[in-house]
C-alpha positions as CSV (number, residue, x, y, z in Angstrom):
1,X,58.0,-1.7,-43.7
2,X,56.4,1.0,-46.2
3,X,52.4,1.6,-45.7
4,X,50.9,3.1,-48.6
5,X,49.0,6.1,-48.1
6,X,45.8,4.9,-49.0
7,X,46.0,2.7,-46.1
8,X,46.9,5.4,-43.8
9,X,43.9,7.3,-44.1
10,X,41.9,4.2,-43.9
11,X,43.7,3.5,-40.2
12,X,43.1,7.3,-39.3
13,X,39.0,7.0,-40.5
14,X,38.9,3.9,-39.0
15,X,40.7,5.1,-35.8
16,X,38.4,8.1,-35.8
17,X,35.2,6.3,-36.2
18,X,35.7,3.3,-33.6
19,X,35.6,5.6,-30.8
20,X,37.4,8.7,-30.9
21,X,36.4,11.2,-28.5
22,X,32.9,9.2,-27.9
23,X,31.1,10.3,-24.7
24,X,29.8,7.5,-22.2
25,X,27.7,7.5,-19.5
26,X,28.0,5.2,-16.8
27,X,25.1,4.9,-14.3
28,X,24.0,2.5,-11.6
29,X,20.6,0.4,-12.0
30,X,18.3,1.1,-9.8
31,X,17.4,-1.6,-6.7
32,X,14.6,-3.7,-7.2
33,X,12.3,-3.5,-4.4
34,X,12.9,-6.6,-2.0
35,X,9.6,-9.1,-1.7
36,X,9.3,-11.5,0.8
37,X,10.4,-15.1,-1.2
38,X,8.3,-18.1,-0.1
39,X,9.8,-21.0,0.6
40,X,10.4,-24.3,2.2
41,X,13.2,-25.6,4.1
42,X,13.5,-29.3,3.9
43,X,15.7,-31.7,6.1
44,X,15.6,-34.9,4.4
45,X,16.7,-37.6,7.2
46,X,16.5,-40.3,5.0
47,X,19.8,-42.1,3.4
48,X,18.2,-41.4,-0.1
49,X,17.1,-38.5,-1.8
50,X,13.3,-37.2,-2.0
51,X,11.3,-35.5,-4.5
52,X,9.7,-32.4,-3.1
53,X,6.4,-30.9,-4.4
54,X,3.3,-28.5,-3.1
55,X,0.1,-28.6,-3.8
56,X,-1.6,-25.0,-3.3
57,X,-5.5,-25.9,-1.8
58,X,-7.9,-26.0,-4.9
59,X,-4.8,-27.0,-7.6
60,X,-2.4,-29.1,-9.1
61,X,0.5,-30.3,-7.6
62,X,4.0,-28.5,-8.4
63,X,7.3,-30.2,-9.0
64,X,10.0,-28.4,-6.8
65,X,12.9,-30.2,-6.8
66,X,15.0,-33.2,-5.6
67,X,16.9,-33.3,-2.4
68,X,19.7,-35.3,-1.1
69,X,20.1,-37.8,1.2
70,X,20.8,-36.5,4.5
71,X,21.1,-32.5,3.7
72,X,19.2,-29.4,4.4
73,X,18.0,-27.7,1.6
74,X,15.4,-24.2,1.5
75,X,13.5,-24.2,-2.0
76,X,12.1,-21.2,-3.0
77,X,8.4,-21.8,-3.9
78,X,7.3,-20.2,-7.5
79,X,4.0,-19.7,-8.6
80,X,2.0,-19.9,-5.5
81,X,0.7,-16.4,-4.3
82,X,1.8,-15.8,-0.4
83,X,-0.6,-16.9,2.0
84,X,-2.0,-20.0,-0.1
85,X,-2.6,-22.5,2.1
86,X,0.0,-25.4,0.5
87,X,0.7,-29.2,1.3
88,X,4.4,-30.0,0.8
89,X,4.9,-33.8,-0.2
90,X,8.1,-35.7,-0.6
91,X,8.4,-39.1,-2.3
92,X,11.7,-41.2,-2.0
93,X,13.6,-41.5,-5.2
94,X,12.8,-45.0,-5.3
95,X,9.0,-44.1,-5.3
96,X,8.8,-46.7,-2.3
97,X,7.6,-44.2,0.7
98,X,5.4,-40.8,0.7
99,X,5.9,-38.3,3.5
100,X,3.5,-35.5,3.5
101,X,3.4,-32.1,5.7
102,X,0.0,-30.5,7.3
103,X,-1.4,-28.1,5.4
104,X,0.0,-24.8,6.1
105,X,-0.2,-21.1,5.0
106,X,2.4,-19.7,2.4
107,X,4.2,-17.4,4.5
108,X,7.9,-16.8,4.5
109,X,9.8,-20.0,5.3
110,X,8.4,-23.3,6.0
111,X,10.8,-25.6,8.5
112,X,9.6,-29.1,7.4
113,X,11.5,-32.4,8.2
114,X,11.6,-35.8,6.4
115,X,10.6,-37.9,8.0
Protein backbone atom coordinates (compact mmCIF):
# COMPACT_ATOMS: atom_id res chain seq x y z
CA UNK A 1 0.00 0.00 0.00
CA UNK A 2 1.58 3.53 -0.99
CA UNK A 3 0.46 6.64 1.32
CA UNK A 4 1.06 9.80 -0.34
CA UNK A 5 2.89 12.24 1.50
CA UNK A 6 0.46 14.72 1.96
CA UNK A 7 -1.40 12.33 3.96
CA UNK A 8 1.47 11.63 6.10
CA UNK A 9 1.91 14.80 7.53
CA UNK A 10 -1.77 15.08 7.99
CA UNK A 11 -1.44 11.65 10.30
CA UNK A 12 1.70 13.21 12.06
CA UNK A 13 -0.37 16.92 12.80
CA UNK A 14 -3.19 15.00 13.54
CA UNK A 15 -1.23 12.62 15.81
CA UNK A 16 0.43 15.55 17.34
CA UNK A 17 -2.53 17.57 18.06
CA UNK A 18 -4.93 14.78 19.56
CA UNK A 19 -2.85 14.45 22.58
CA UNK A 20 0.74 14.30 22.20
CA UNK A 21 2.65 14.93 25.27
CA UNK A 22 -0.69 16.60 26.96
CA UNK A 23 -0.38 16.95 30.75
CA UNK A 24 -3.42 15.63 33.00
CA UNK A 25 -4.24 16.03 36.27
CA UNK A 26 -6.15 13.62 38.07
CA UNK A 27 -7.61 14.60 41.53
CA UNK A 28 -10.15 13.22 43.95
CA UNK A 29 -13.48 15.23 44.72
CA UNK A 30 -13.85 16.37 47.74
CA UNK A 31 -16.51 14.48 50.36
CA UNK A 32 -19.68 16.08 50.79
CA UNK A 33 -20.39 16.70 54.35
CA UNK A 34 -22.83 13.84 55.62
CA UNK A 35 -26.58 15.30 56.83
CA UNK A 36 -28.76 13.39 58.77
CA UNK A 37 -31.59 12.04 55.80
CA UNK A 38 -35.15 12.00 57.12
CA UNK A 39 -37.10 9.27 56.59
CA UNK A 40 -39.74 6.81 57.21
CA UNK A 41 -39.63 3.15 57.40
CA UNK A 42 -42.85 1.56 56.35
CA UNK A 43 -43.98 -2.09 56.92
CA UNK A 44 -46.92 -2.52 54.93
CA UNK A 45 -48.79 -5.81 56.33
CA UNK A 46 -51.44 -5.72 54.06
CA UNK A 47 -51.66 -8.21 50.88
CA UNK A 48 -51.80 -5.08 48.56
CA UNK A 49 -49.71 -2.15 48.10
CA UNK A 50 -50.22 1.36 49.78
CA UNK A 51 -49.58 4.82 48.76
CA UNK A 52 -47.49 6.69 51.30
CA UNK A 53 -47.60 10.44 51.85
CA UNK A 54 -46.75 13.23 54.79
CA UNK A 55 -48.33 16.04 55.62
CA UNK A 56 -45.78 18.61 57.44
CA UNK A 57 -48.26 20.61 60.28
CA UNK A 58 -49.43 23.94 58.59
CA UNK A 59 -49.06 22.36 54.67
CA UNK A 60 -49.97 20.34 51.96
CA UNK A 61 -49.76 16.86 51.72
CA UNK A 62 -46.59 15.19 49.84
CA UNK A 63 -46.75 12.21 47.62
CA UNK A 64 -43.88 9.70 48.62
CA UNK A 65 -44.23 6.78 47.06
CA UNK A 66 -45.96 3.30 46.65
CA UNK A 67 -45.17 0.26 48.57
CA UNK A 68 -45.70 -3.32 48.14
CA UNK A 69 -47.65 -5.76 49.60
CA UNK A 70 -46.08 -7.29 52.42
CA UNK A 71 -42.43 -5.59 52.26
CA UNK A 72 -40.42 -3.20 54.32
CA UNK A 73 -39.56 -0.25 52.64
CA UNK A 74 -37.47 3.20 54.37
CA UNK A 75 -38.44 6.36 52.08
CA UNK A 76 -36.37 9.18 52.45
CA UNK A 77 -38.54 12.30 53.11
CA UNK A 78 -37.65 15.41 50.72
CA UNK A 79 -38.70 18.77 51.24
CA UNK A 80 -39.66 18.78 54.79
CA UNK A 81 -37.09 20.63 57.11
CA UNK A 82 -35.89 18.15 60.17
CA UNK A 83 -37.91 18.52 63.10
CA UNK A 84 -41.33 19.32 61.33
CA UNK A 85 -43.80 17.75 63.05
CA UNK A 86 -45.28 15.39 59.98
CA UNK A 87 -48.35 12.92 59.68
CA UNK A 88 -47.50 9.94 57.49
CA UNK A 89 -50.74 8.51 55.70
CA UNK A 90 -51.07 5.39 53.56
CA UNK A 91 -54.10 4.63 51.42
CA UNK A 92 -54.49 1.06 49.80
CA UNK A 93 -54.00 0.93 46.13
CA UNK A 94 -57.56 0.22 45.68
CA UNK A 95 -58.36 3.62 47.58
CA UNK A 96 -60.77 1.30 49.80
CA UNK A 97 -58.89 1.83 53.43
CA UNK A 98 -56.83 4.83 55.00
CA UNK A 99 -54.24 4.13 57.74
CA UNK A 100 -52.80 7.14 59.22
CA UNK A 101 -49.74 7.58 61.87
CA UNK A 102 -49.70 10.10 65.02
CA UNK A 103 -48.20 13.01 64.44
CA UNK A 104 -44.63 12.90 65.04
CA UNK A 105 -41.40 15.08 64.83
CA UNK A 106 -39.10 14.81 61.69
CA UNK A 107 -36.13 13.35 63.13
CA UNK A 108 -33.96 10.62 61.64
CA UNK A 109 -36.00 7.52 60.88
CA UNK A 110 -39.56 6.97 61.59
CA UNK A 111 -40.56 2.96 62.23
CA UNK A 112 -44.26 3.02 61.20
CA UNK A 113 -46.37 -0.16 60.48
CA UNK A 114 -49.48 -0.72 58.20
CA UNK A 115 -51.71 -1.54 59.68
Amino acid sequence: MRVSPRAAVFVLLFSAACGGGRQVEVRTAPQPTVTAEQAVSVTNNLSQGVNISVTPTGSTELFLRQVPANTVERIVVQGVARGTSVTFKAVTVDGSRTYQSRTVPLNGTFSWPVP
